[in-house]
C-alpha positions in Angstrom: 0.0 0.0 0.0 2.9 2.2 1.1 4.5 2.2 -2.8 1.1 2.7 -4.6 0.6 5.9 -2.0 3.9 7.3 -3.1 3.5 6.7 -6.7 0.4 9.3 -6.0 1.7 12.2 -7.0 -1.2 13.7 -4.3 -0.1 11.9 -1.8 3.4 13.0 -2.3 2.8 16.3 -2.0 1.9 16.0 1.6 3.5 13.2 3.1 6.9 11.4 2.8 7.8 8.3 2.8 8.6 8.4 6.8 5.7 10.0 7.4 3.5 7.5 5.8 5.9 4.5 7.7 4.5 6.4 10.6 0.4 6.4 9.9 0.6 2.5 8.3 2.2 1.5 11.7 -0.6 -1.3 13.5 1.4 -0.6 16.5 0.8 2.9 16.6 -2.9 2.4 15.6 -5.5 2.8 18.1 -8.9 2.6 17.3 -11.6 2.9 18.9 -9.8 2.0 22.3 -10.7 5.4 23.7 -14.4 4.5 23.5 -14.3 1.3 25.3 -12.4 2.4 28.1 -15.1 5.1 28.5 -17.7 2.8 27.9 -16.3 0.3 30.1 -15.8 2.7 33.1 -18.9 4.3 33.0 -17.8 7.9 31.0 -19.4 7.1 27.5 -22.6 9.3 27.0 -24.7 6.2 26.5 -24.2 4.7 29.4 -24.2 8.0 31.3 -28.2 8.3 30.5 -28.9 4.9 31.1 
């Protein structure tokens, strides 16, 4: 995915090749892990009004 991204010139335009190493990184990926600690502790708005 990273070489067909930098064959776009668009792409190229704003991000490099380490920047793009950067946002393809599953380690640095975080989903939606924010919402299920707030859901699981009580903070989500859903659960809030229930």
């Amino acid at each position: 995915m990273k070489e067909a991204l930098l064959a776009d010139p668009k792409v190229q335009t704003h991000l490099t090749a380490e920047r793009l190493d950067a946002l393809l990184n599953p380690a640095a990926y975080t989903g939606l892990a924010g919402f299920f600690v707030d859901r699981v502790t009580g903070k989500h708005p859903a659960k809030a009004h229930a």
